[in-house]
C-alpha positions in Angstrom: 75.2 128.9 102.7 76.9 129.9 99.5 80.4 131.4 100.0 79.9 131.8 103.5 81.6 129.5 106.5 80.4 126.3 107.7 79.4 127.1 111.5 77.7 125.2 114.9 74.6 126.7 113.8 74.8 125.1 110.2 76.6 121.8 111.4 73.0 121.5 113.9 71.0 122.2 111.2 72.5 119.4 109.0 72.4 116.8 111.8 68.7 117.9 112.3 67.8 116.9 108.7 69.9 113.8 108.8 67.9 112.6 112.2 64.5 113.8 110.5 64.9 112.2 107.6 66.3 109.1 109.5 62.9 109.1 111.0 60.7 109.1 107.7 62.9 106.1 107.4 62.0 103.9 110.4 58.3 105.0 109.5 58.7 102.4 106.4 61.3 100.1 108.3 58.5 99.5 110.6 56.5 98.6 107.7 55.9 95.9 104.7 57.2 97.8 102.2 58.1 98.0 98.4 61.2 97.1 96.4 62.0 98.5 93.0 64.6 98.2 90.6 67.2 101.4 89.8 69.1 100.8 86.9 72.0 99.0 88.3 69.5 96.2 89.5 70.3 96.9 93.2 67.4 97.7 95.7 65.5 101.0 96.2 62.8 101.4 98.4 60.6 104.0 99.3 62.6 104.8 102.6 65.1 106.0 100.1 63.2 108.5 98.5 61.2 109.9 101.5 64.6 110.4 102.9 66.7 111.9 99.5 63.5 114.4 99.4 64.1 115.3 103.2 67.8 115.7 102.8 67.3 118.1 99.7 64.5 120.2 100.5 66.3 120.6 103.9 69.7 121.8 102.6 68.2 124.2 99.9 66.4 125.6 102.6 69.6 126.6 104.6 72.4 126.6 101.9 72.8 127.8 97.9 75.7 124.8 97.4 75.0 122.1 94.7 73.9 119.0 95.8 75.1 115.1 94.3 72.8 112.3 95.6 72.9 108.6 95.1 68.8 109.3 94.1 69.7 112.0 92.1 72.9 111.3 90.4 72.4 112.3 86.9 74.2 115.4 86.9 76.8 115.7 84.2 80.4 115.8 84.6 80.6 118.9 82.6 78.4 120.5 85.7 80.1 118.7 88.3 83.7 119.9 87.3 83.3 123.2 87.7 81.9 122.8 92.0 84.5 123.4 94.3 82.3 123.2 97.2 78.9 121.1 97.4 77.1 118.7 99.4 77.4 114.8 98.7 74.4 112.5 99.9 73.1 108.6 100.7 70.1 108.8 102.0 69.8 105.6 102.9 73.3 103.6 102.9 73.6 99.7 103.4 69.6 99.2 101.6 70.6 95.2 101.9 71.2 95.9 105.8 67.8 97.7 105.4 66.1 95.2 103.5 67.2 92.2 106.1 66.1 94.6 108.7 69.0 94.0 110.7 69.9 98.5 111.7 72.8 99.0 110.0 72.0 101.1 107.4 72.6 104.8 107.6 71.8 108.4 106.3 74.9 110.4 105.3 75.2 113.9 104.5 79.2 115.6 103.7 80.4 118.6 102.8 83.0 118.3 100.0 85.6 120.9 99.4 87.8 121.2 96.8 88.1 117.2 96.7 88.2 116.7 100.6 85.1 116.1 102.8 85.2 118.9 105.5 82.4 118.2 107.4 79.9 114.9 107.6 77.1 113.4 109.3 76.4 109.7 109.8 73.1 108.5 111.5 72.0 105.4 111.6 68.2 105.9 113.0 67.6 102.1 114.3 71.0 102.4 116.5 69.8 105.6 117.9 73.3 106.6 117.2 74.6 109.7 115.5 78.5 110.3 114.1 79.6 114.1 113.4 82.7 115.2 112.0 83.8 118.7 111.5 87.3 118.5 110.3 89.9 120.6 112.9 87.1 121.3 115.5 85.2 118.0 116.5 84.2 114.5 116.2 81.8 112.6 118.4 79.0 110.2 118.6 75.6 110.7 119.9 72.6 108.8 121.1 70.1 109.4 123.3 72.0 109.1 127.1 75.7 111.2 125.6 77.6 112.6 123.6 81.2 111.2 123.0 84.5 112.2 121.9 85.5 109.8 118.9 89.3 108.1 119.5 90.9 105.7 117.2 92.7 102.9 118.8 96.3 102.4 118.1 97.4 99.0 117.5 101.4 99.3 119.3 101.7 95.4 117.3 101.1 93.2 120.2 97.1 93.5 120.0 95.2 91.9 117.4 94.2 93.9 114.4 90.7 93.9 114.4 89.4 94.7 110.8 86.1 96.0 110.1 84.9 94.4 106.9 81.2 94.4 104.7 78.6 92.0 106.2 77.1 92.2 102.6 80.0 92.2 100.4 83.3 90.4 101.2 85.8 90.0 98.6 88.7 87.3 98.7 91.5 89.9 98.1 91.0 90.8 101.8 93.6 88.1 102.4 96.1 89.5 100.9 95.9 92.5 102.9 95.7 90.9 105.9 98.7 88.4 105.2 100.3 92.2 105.0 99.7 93.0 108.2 101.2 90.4 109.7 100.1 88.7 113.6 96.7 88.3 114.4 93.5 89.3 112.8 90.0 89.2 113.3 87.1 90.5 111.6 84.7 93.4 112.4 81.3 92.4 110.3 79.4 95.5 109.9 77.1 97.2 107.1 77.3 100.7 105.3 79.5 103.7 106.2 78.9 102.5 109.5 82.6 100.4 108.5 84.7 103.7 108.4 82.9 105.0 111.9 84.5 102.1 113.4 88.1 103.2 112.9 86.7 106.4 113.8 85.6 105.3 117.3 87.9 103.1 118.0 85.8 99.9 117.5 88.2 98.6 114.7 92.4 99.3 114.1 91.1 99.7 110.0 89.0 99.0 107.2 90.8 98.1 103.9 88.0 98.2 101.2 88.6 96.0 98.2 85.2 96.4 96.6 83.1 98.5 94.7 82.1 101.7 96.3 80.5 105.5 95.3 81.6 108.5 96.8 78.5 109.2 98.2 78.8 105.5 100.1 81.9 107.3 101.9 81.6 110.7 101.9 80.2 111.6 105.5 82.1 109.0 107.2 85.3 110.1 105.3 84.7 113.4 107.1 84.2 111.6 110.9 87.2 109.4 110.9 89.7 112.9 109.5 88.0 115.1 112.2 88.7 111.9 114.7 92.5 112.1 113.5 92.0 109.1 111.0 93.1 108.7 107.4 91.5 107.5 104.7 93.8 106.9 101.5 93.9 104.4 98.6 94.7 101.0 98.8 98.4 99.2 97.4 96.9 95.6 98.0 100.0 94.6 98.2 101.6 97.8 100.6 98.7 98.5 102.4 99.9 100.6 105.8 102.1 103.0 102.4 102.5 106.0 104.5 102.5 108.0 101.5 99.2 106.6 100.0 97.3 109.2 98.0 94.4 110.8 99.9 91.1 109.7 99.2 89.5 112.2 96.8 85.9 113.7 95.8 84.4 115.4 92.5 87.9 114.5 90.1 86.4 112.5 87.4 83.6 111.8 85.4 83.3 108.3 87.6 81.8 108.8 91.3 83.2 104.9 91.8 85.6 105.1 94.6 89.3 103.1 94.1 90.0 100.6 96.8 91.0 102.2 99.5 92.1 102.1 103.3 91.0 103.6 106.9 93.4 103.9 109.4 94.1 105.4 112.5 
């Protein structure tokens, strides 16, 4: 796949290698297993690896498009500029959720174009549960019994907003946004890109992030919750349903940190 469309036959192939290398990773979450240090001190363990290896070897088998991953992110800005289409990857999202061996941790595979994830792939292999979003053709989830249509839910002002929010890393500023919103609120605990899926499905009204993120931490889910009719744009703490908030973007700086942003339905 170089210049050539993304199709069903391509969008299967993807979600096989995201479900294969979700696999390799439950081999090891099944497991003692080892903890290193990258060089931003956070945890990387081999389930990481065997996955990132997976993931690549898999695309470069069925596609000629550039690939960025969180295990291989060294690729200079002066490279990265010039792609207007290539695949962004975490093989292993939410390794705290991985490492407390509580599930919700997840593989994620997107197609970037031109700054806008077009298609993506979340799976989180001890949930059994797949998300796929081609942007103006489908969204769904899978497990093992369906497959199902993804809808947000619409908050009409008389439910209470429920707010997905890390289970790992919870910053104060929420607050404000909530105080925003006005009526009330309750919160959605949940790990990884697993956070946006739940706009996506329905599960949450939104997910205002006000911490540090990459873009390969949002990437695939970015893609679910658009093909699912969502948004994801950045955040005004202090104006957070803006209508015209700027659209979340890929690949337009030197930085692969995300700004704060907001999912909505």
């Amino acid at each position: 796949m170089g210049k050539e469309n993304l199709t069903e036959l391509l969008v299967d192939a993807v979600k096989k290698i995201a479900i294969e290398a979700g696999d390799k990773i439950l081999g090891i979450y099944e497991q003692d297993f080892d903890i290193y240090e990258k060089n931003d001190a956070s945890p990387l363990t081999d389930a990481d690896l065997a996955a990132h290896n997976h993931i690549v070897s898999g695309l470069e088998a069925i596609s000629s498009l550039p690939i960025l991953s969180e295990e291989s992110a060294e690729i200079s800005w002066d490279e990265r500029k010039t792609w207007s289409r290539y695949w962004l990857v975490d093989p292993l999202d939410g390794t705290k959720e991985f490492i407390k061996k509580n599930g919700e941790f997840t593989v994620n595979i997107a197609l970037i174009e031109y700054g806008q994830p077009v298609f993506g792939v979340v799976h989180a292999p001890a949930l059994k549960k797949t998300y796929v979003g081609w942007v103006n053709n489908f969204a769904y989830v899978e497990t093992s019994s369906e497959q199902k249509t993804l809808t947000p839910s619409v908050n009409d002002g008389s439910q209470t907003w429920r707010i997905v929010g890390s289970r790992s890393h919870q910053s104060p500023e929420i607050n404000k946004v909530l105080e925003q919103l006005g009526g009330e609120s309750e919160l959605v605990a949940m790990g990884s890109s697993l956070k946006l899926c739940c706009v996506a499905d329905g599960t949450a009204h939104m997910y205002p992030r006000v911490g540090p993120t990459s873009e390969w931490d949002t990437g695939a889910a970015h893609a679910v919750v658009l093909a699912a009719g969502g948004k994801v744009t950045e955040l005004d703490i202090e104006n957070p349903l803006n209508p015209d908030a700027s659209p979340l973007k890929y690949n337009q700086k030197a930085s692969v940190l995300n700004p704060y942003f907001m999912v909505t339905n």
